[in-house]
py3Dmol code that shows the C-alpha trace and the ligand (Angstrom):
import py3Dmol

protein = """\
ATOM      1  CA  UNK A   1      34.649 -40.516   3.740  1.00  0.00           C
ATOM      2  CA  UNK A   2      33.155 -36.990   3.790  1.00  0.00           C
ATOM      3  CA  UNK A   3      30.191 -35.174   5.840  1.00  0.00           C
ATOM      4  CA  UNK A   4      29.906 -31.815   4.178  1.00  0.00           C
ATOM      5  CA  UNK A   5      27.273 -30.464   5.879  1.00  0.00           C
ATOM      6  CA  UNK A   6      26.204 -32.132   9.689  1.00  0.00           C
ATOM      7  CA  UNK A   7      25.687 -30.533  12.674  1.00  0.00           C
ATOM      8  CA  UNK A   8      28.029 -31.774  15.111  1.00  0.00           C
ATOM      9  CA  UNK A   9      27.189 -28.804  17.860  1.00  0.00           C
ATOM     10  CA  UNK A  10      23.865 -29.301  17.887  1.00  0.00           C
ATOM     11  CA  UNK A  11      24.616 -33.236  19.551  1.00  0.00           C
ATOM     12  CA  UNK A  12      24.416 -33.510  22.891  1.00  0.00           C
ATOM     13  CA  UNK A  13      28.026 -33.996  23.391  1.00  0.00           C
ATOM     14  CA  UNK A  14      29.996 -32.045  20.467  1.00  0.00           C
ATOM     15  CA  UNK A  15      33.318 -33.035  21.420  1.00  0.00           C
ATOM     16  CA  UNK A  16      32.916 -36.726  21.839  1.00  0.00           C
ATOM     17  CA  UNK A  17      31.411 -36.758  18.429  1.00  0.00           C
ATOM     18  CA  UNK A  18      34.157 -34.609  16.844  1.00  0.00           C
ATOM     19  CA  UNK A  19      36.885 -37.527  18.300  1.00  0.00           C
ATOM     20  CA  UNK A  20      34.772 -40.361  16.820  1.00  0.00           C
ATOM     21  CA  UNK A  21      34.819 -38.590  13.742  1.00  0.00           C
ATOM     22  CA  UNK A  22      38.480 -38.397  14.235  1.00  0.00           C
ATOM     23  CA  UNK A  23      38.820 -41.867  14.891  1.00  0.00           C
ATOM     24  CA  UNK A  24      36.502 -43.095  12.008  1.00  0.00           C
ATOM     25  CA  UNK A  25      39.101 -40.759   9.243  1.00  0.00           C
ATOM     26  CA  UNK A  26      35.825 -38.816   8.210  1.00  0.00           C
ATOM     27  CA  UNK A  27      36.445 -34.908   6.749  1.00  0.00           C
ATOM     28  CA  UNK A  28      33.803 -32.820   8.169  1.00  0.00           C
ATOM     29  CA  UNK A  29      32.297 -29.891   7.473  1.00  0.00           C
ATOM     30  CA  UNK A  30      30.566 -28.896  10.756  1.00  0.00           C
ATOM     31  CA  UNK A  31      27.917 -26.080   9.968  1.00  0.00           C
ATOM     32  CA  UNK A  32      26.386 -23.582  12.443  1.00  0.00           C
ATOM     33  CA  UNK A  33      23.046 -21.832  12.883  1.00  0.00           C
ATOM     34  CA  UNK A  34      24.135 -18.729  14.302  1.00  0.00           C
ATOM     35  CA  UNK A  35      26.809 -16.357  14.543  1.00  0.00           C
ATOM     36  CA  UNK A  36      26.868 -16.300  18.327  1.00  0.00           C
ATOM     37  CA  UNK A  37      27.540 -20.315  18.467  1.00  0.00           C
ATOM     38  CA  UNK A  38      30.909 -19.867  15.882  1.00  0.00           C
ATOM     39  CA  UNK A  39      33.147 -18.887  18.853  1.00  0.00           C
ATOM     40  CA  UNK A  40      32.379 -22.093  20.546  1.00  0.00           C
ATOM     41  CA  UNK A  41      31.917 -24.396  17.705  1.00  0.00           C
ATOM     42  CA  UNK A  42      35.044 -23.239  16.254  1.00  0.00           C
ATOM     43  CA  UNK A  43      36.887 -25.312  18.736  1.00  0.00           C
ATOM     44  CA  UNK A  44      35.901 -28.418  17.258  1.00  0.00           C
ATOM     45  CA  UNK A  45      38.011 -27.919  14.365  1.00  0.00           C
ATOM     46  CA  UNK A  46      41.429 -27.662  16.775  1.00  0.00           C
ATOM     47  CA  UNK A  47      43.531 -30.800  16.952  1.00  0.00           C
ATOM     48  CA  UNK A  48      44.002 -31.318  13.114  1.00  0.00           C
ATOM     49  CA  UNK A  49      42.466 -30.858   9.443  1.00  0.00           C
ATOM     50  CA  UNK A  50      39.798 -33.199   9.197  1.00  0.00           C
ATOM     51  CA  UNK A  51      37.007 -31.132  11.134  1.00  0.00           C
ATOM     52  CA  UNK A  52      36.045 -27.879   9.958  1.00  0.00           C
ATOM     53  CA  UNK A  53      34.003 -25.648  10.993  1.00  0.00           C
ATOM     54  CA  UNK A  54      31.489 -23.129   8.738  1.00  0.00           C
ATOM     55  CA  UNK A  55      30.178 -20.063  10.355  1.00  0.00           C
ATOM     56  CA  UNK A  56      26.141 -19.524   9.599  1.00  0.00           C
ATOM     57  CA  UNK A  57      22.505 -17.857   9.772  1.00  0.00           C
ATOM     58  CA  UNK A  58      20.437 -20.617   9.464  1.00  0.00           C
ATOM     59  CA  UNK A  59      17.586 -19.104   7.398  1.00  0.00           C
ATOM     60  CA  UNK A  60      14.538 -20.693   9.213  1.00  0.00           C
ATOM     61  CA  UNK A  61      15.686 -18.530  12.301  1.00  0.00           C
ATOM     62  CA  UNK A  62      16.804 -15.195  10.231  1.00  0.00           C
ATOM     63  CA  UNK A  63      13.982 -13.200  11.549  1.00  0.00           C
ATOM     64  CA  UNK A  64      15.201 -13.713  14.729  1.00  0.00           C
ATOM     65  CA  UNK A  65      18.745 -13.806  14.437  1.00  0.00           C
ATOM     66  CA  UNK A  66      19.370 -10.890  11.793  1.00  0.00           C
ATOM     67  CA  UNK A  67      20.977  -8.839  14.597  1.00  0.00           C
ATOM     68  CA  UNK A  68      23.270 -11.385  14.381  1.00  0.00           C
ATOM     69  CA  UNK A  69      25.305  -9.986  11.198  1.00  0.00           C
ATOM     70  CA  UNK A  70      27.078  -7.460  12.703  1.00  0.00           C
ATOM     71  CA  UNK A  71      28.707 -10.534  14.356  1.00  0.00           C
ATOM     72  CA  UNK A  72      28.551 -13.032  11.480  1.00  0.00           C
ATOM     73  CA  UNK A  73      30.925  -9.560   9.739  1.00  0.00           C
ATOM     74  CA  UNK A  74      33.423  -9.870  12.609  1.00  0.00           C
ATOM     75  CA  UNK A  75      34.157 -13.961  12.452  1.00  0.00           C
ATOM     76  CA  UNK A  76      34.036 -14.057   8.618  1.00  0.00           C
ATOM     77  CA  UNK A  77      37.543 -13.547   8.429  1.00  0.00           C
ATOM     78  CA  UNK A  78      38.186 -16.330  11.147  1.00  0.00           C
ATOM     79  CA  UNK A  79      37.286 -18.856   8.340  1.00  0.00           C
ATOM     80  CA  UNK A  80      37.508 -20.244   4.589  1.00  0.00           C
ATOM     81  CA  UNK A  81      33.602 -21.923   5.407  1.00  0.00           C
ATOM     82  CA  UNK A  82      29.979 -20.113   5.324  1.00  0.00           C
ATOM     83  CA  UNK A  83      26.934 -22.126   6.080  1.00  0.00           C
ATOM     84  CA  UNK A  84      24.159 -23.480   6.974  1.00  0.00           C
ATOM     85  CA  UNK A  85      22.912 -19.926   4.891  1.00  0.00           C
ATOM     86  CA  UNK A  86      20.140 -19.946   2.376  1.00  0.00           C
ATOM     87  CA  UNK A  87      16.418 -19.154   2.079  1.00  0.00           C
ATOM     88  CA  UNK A  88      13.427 -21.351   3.453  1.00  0.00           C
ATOM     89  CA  UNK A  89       9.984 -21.182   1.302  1.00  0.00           C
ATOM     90  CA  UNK A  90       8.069 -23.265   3.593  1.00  0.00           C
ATOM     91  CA  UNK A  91       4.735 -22.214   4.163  1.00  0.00           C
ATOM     92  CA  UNK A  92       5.263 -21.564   7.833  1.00  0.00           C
ATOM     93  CA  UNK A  93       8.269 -19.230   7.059  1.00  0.00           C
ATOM     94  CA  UNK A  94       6.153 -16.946   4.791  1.00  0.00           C
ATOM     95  CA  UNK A  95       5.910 -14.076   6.622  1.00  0.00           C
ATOM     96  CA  UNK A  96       9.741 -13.836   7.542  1.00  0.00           C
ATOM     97  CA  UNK A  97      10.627 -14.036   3.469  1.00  0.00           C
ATOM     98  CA  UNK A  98      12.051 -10.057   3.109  1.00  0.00           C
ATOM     99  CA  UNK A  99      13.994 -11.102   6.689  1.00  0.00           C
ATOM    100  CA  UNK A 100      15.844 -14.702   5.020  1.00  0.00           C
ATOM    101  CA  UNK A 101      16.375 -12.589   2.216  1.00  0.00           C
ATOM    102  CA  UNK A 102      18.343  -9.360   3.254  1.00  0.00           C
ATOM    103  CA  UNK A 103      20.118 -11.621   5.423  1.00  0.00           C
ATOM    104  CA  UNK A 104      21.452 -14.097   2.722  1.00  0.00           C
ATOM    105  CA  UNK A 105      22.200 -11.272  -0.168  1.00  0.00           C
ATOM    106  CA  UNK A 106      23.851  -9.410   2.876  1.00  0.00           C
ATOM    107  CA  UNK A 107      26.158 -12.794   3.733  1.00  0.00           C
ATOM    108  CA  UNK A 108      26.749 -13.583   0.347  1.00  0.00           C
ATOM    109  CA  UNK A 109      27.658  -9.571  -0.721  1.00  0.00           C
ATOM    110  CA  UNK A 110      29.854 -10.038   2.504  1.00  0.00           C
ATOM    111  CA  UNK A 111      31.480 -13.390   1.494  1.00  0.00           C
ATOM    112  CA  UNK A 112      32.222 -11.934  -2.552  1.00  0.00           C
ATOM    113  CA  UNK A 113      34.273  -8.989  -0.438  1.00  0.00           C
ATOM    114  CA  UNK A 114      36.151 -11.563   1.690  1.00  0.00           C
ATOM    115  CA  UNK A 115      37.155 -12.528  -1.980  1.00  0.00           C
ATOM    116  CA  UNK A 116      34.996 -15.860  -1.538  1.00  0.00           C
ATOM    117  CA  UNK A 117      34.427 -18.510   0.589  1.00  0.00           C
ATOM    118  CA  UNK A 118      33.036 -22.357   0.409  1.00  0.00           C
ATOM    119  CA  UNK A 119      29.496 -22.028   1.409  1.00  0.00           C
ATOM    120  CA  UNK A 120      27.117 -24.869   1.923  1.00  0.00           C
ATOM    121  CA  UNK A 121      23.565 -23.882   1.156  1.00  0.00           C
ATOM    122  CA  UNK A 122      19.752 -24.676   2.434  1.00  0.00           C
ATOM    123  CA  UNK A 123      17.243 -23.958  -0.338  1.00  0.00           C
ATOM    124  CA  UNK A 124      13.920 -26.300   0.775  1.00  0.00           C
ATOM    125  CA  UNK A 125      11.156 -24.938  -1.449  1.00  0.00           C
ATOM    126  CA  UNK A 126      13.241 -22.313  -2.577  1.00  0.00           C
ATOM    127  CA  UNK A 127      15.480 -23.034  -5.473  1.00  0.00           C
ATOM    128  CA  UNK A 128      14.915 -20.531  -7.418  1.00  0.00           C
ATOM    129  CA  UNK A 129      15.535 -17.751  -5.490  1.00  0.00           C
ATOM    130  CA  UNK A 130      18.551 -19.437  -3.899  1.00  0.00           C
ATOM    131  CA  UNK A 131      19.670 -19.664  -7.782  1.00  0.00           C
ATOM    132  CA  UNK A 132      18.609 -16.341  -8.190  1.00  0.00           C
ATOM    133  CA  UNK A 133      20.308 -14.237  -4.978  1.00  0.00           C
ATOM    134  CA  UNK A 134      24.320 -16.387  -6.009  1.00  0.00           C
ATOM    135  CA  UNK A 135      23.484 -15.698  -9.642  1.00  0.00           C
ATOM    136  CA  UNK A 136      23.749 -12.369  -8.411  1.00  0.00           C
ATOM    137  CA  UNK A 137      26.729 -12.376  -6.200  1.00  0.00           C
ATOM    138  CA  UNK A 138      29.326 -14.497  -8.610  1.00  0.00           C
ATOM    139  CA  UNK A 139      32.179 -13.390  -6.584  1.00  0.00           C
ATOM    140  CA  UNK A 140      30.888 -15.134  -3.043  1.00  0.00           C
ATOM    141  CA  UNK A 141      32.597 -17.911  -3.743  1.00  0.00           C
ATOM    142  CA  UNK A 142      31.677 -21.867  -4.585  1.00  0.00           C
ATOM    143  CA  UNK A 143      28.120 -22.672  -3.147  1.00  0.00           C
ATOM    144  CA  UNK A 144      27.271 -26.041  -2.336  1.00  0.00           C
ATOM    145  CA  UNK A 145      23.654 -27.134  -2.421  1.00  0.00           C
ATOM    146  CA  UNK A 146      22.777 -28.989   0.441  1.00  0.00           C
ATOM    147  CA  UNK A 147      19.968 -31.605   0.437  1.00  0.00           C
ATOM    148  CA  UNK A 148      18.912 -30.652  -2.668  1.00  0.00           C
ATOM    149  CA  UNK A 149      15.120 -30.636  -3.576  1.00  0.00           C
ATOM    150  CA  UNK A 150      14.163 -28.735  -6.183  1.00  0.00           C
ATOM    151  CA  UNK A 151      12.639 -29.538  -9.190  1.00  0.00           C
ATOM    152  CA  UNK A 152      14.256 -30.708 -12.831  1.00  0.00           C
ATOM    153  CA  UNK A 153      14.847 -27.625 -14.431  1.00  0.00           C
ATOM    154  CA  UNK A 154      15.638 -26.022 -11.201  1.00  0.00           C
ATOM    155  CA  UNK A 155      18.783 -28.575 -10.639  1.00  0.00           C
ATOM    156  CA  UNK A 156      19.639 -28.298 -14.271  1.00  0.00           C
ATOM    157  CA  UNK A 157      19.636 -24.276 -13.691  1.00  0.00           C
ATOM    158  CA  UNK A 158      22.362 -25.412 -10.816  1.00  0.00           C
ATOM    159  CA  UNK A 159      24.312 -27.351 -13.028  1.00  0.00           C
ATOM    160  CA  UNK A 160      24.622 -24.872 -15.448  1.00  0.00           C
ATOM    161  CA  UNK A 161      26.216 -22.546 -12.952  1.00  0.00           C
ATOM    162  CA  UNK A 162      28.797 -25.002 -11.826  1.00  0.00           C
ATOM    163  CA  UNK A 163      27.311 -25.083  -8.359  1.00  0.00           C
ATOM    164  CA  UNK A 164      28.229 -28.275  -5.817  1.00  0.00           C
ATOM    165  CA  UNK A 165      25.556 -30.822  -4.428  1.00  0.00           C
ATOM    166  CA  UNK A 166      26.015 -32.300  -0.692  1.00  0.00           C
ATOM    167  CA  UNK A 167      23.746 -35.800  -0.808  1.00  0.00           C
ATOM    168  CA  UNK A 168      22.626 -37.303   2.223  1.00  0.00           C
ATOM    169  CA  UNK A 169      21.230 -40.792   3.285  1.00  0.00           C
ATOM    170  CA  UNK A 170      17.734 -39.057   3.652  1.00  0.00           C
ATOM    171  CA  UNK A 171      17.599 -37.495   0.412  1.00  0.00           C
ATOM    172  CA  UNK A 172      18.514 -40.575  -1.189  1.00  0.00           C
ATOM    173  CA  UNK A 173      15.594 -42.570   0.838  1.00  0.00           C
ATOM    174  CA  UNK A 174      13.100 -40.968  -1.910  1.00  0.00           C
ATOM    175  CA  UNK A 175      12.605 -42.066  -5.571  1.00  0.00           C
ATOM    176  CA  UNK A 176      12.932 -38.090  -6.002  1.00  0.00           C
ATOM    177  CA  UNK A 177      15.908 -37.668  -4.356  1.00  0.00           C
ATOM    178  CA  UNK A 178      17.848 -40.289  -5.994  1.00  0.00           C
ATOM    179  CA  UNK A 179      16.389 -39.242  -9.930  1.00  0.00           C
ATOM    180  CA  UNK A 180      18.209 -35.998  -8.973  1.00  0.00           C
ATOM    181  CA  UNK A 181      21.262 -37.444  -7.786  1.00  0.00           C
ATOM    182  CA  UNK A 182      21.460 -39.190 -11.412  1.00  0.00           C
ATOM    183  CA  UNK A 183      21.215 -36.274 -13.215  1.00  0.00           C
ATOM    184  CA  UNK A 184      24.309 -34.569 -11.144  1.00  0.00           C
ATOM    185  CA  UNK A 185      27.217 -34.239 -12.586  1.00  0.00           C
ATOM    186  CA  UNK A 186      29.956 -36.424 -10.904  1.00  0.00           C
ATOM    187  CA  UNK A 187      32.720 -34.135 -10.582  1.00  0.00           C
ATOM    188  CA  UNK A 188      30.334 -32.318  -8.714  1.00  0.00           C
ATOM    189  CA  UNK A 189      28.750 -34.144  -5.881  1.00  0.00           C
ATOM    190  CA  UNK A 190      29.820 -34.808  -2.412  1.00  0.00           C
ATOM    191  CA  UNK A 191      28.559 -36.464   0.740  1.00  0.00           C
ATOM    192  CA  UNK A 192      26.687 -35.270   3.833  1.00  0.00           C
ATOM    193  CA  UNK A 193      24.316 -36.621   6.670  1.00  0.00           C
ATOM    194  CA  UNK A 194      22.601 -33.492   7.969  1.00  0.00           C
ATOM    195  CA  UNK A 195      22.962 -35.296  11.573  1.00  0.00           C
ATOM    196  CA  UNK A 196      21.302 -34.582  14.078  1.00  0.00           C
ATOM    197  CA  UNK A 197      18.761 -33.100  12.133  1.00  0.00           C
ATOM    198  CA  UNK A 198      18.497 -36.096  10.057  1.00  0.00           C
ATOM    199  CA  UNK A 199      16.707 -38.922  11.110  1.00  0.00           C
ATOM    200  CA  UNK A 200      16.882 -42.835  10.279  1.00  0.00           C
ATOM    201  CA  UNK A 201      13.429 -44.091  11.861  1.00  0.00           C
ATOM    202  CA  UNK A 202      13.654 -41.986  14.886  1.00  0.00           C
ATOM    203  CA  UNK A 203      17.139 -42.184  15.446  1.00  0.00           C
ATOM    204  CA  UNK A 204      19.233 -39.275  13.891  1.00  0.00           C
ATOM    205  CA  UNK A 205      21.839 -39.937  11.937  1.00  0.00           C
ATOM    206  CA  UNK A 206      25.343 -39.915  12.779  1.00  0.00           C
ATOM    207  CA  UNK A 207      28.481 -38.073  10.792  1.00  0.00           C
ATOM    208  CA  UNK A 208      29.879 -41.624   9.844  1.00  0.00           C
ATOM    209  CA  UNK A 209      26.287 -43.330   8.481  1.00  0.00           C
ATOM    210  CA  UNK A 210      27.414 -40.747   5.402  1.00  0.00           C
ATOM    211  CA  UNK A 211      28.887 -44.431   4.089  1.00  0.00           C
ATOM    212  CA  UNK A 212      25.199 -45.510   3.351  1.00  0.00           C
ATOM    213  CA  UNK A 213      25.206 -42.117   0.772  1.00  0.00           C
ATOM    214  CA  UNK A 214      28.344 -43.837  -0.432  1.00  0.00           C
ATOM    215  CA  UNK A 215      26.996 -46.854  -1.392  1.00  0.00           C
ATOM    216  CA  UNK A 216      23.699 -45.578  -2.512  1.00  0.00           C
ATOM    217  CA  UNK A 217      25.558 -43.446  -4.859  1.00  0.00           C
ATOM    218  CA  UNK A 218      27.993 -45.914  -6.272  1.00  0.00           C
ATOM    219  CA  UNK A 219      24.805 -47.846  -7.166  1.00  0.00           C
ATOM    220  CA  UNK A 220      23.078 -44.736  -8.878  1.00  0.00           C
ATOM    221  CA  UNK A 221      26.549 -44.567 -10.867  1.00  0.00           C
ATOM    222  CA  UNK A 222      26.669 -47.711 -11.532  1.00  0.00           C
ATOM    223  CA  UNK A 223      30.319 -48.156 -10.286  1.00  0.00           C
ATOM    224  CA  UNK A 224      31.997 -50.421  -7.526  1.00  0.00           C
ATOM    225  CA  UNK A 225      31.709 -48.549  -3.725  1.00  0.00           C
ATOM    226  CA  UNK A 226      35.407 -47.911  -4.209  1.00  0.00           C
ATOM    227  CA  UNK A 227      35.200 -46.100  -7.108  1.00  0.00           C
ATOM    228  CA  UNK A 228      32.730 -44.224  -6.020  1.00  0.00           C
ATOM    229  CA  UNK A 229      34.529 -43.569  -3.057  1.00  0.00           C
ATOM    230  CA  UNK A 230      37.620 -42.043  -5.083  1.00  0.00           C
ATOM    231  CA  UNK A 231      35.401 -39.685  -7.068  1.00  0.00           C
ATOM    232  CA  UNK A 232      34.080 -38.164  -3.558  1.00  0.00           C
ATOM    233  CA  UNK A 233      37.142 -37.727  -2.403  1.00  0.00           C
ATOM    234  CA  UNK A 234      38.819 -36.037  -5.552  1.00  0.00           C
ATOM    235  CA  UNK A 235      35.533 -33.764  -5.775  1.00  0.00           C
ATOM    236  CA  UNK A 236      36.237 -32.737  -1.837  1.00  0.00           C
ATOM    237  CA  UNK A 237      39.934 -32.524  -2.784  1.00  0.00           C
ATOM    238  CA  UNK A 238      39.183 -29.858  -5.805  1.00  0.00           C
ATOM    239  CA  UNK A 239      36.949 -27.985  -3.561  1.00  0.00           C
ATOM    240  CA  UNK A 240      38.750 -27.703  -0.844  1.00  0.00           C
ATOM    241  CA  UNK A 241      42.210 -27.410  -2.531  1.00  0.00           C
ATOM    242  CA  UNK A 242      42.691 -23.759  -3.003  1.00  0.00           C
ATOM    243  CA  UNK A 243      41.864 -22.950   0.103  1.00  0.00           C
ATOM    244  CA  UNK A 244      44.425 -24.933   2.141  1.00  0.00           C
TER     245      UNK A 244
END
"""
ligand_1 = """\
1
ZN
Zn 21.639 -28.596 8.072
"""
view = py3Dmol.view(width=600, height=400)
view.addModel(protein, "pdb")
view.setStyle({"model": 0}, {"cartoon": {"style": "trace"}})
view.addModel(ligand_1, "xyz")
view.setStyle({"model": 1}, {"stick": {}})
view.zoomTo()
view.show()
C-alpha cells in the first residue's frame, strides 16, 4: 500500500510512526510545511526505501514563511520530492494571495532548474490557478494533485495535462469526491491519507487507514481490492521509477 502525501512529522511521535509504517510494508511519501523542518524530517526516510521524505512551503503559511526560500533553494538538491506546495483560495487566505503565489511560481521555476522533481500539490479552491502557475513551468517536473477538489472541467483540464491525483479516505467520504475519482484516469491515481490532518470522526487518520482508499477505489472501478491494489502500485512504480 501507498500514502503519497501524510504528514508523519506533524504526529506527536514521528519516529514511532515511521517504524509502524515500516512494519505495516506501506511506501510513504512524508510531506513538510516548511523548509526549516526538512533537516529534521529528512531523517525519517534513513533505514531503507519505503519512507520518503518531500521538502515544502505549505501555502496556507507562505506569507509567513516566504523567507523561507532561500532555504527551501539550499535542500532542493538534498531530494527527488517537493511538497506540500500549492496555492490556497480560501476566503481567509485572501489577503496573502500575491504571497502563495510568488512563492509557488518561485518553487516550481526552482524545481524545472533542478531538471524536475515529483511534487505533490495543495490546490483547495484554487484549481485553476494551480493549473495555471505548472502550465507555465512544464519543466518542474510531475505534479501530483493532492486531495483533489475542484470542479469538472477543472479535473478534466488536469487530465489533459497528464497530471497525478493522490485520493484519500476523506475525499472519498463525499458523493463529490468519489464522482471525481471516477472520472480519473487509472494509470493515474494513487493513494494518500493526509494524516494527521485528516480526520475520521475526531480521530485523525493514520498512514496505514490509506487501505480504506483502497477499497473504496476498487469499488468505484469496479474491480476486486486486489486488482485495484496492483494498479496503485504500478502507477507508484511509473512515478517513482526514474528517479531511483
Ligand atoms: Zn497535507
Amino acid at each position: 500500500m501507498i500514502d503519497f502525501h501524510c504528514h508523519l512529522d506533524l504526529f506527536p511521535e514521528p519516529f514511532a510512526i515511521a517504524e509502524k509504517c515500516r512494519a505495516h510494508n506501506l511506501y510513504v511519501l512524508s510531506v513538510t510545511t516548511t523548509p526549516s523542518a526538512w533537516p529534521r524530517s529528512r531523517e525519517l526516510s534513513y533505514g531503507g526505501d519505503r519512507i520518503r521524505v518531500a521538502l515544502g512551503l505549505h501555502p496556507q503559511i507562505a506569507h509567513e514563511r516566504e523567507n523561507e526560500l532561500g532555504l527551501f533553494d539550499r535542500f532542493l538538491p538534498q531530494t527527488k520530492y517537493v511538497g506540500e506546495v500549492g496555492l490556497d483560495g480560501s476566503p481567509e487566505l485572501a489577503k496573502h494571495q500575491q504571497h502563495q503565489k510568488r512563492v509557488f511560481d518561485h518553487i516550481l521555476k526552482a524545481c524545472g532548474r533542478a531538471g524536475g522533481k515529483i511534487i505533490s500539490v495543495h490546490s483547495r479552491r484554487a484549481a485553476t490557478p494551480v493549473l495555471d502557475a505548472i502550465a507555465a513551468h512544464p519543466s518542474a517536473g510531475p505534479c501530483i494533485l493532492h486531495w483533489f477538489s475542484g470542479s469538472m472541467s477543472e479535473l478534466k483540464r488536469a487530465v489533459d495535462m497528464d497530471l497525478w491525483f493522490s485520493v484519500g479516505p476523506a475525499m472519498l467520504v463525499s458523493k463529490k469526491g468519489r464522482q471525481l475519482v471516477a472520472e480519473m484516469p487509472r494509470h493515474r491515481v494513487l493513494t494518500e491519507t493526509d494524516s494527521p490532518f485528516a480526520q475520521r470522526g475526531a480521530t485523525p487518520l493514520m498512514p496505514w487507514d490509506v487501505c480504506e482508499a483502497e477499497g473504496e477505489i476498487a469499488k468505484i472501478w469496479q474491480v476486486s481490492p486486489e486488482e485495484a491494489s496492483s494498479i496503485l502500485l504500478s502507477n507508484f512504480r511509473e512515478l517513482v521509477a526514474p528517479v531511483r
